[in-house]
C-alpha positions in Angstrom: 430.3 78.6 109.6 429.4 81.0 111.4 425.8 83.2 110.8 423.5 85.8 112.2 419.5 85.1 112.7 417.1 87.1 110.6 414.2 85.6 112.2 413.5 83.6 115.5 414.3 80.1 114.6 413.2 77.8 117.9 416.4 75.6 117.4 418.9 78.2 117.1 417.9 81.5 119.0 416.5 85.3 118.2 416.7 87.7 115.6 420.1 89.0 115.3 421.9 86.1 117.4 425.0 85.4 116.0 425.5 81.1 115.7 428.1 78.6 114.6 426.1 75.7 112.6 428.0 73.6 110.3 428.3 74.4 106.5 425.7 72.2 104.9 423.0 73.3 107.2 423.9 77.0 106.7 424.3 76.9 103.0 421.6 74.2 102.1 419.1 75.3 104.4 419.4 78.3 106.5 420.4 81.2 104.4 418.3 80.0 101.1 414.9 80.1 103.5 416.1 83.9 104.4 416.5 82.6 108.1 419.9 83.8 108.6 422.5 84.9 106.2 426.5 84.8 106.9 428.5 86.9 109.9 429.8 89.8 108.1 430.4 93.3 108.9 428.3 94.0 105.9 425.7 91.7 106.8 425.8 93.3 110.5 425.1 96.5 108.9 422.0 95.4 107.1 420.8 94.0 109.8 421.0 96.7 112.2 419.1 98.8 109.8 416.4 95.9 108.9 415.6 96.0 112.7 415.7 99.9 112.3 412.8 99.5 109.7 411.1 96.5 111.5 411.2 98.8 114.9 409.9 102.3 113.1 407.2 100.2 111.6 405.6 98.4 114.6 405.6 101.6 116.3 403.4 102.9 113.3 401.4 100.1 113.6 400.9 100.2 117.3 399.7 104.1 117.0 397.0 103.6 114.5 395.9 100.6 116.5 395.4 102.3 119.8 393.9 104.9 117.2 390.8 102.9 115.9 390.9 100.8 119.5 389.7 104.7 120.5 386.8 104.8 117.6 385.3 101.5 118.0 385.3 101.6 121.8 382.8 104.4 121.0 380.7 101.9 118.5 377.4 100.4 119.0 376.6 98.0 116.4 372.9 96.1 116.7 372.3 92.9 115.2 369.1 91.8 114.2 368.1 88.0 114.2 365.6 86.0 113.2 363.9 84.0 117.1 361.7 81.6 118.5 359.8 81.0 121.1 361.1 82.2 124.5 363.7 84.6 122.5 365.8 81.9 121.5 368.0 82.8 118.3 367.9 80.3 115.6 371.8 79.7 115.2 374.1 82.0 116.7 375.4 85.7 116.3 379.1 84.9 114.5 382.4 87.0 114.1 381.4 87.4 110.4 377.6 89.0 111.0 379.3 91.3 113.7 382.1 92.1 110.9 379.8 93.1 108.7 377.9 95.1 111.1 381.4 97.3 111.9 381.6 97.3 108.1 378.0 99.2 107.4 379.5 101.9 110.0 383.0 102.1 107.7 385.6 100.2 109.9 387.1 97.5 108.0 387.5 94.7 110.3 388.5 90.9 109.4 386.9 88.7 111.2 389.7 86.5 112.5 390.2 89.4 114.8 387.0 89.4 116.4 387.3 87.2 119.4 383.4 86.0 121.2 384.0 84.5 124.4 380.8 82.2 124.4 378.5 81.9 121.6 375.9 84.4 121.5 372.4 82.4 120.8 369.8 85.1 123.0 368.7 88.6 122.7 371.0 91.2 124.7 373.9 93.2 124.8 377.3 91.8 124.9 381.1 93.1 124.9 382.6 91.8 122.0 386.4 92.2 122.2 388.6 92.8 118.9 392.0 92.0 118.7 393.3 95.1 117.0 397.4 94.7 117.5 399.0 92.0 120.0 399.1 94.8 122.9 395.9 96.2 121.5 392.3 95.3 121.8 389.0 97.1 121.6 385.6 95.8 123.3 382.5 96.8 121.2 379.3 97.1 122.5 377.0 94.7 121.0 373.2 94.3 120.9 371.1 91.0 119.8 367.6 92.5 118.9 364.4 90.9 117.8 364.2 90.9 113.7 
């Protein structure tokens, strides 16, 4: 039978790759889990258009992205921890306090995007990159202060 890819599928090929596979594996398991559907000239059709849509909307995505990559490269957030003796933090400064920081200044930022290079356990000032888009990222200017 022959089908077309909706989705990248490491076996078979890319998105819109049009395959011969037997029936069982088309009907029973391909085209159920929406991972390809049959070669027709219908089915062409709608999937030239859902590449249309898919194509309209990552360049959406990838404007507002390089949007709020300009805003927060002009943020300063400051984190204030708790330290010892010889300015040693007690723990470390995590994706989550720094999320919360960018939070208090109104950018809503998960904190699975925020990438730290090394664990930040002393007082200073470190770049803190966040990964806004896959060909976006922002670098925020961090400081570690005294509590």
């Amino acid at each position: 039978m022959k089908v077309i890819l909706r989705k990248n599928y490491d076996q078979l090929g890319e998105v819109g790759t049009s395959v011969d596979v037997k029936d069982g594996y088309a009907l029973n398991f391909l085209i159920p889990r929406g991972i390809a559907f049959q070669a027709t000239a219908g089915n062409l059709k709608a999937l030239e258009e859902e590449q249309r849509q898919t194509a309209k909307k990552e360049a959406k995505n990838l404007v507002s992205a390089q949007e709020l990559s300009a805003e927060l490269e002009k943020v300063s957030i400051t984190i204030p921890v708790k330290v010892g003796e010889e300015d040693k933090i007690f723990g470390s400064v995590t994706t989550q306090m720094i999320a919360d920081s960018l939070k208090e200044k109104g950018y809503e930022i998960d904190k699975r995007k925020i990438e730290l290079e090394e664990q930040i356990k002393s007082l200073g000032i470190y770049s803190v990159t966040v990964k806004l888009h896959p060909k976006v990222n922002a670098v925020i200017k961090t400081w570690v202060v005294r509590e």
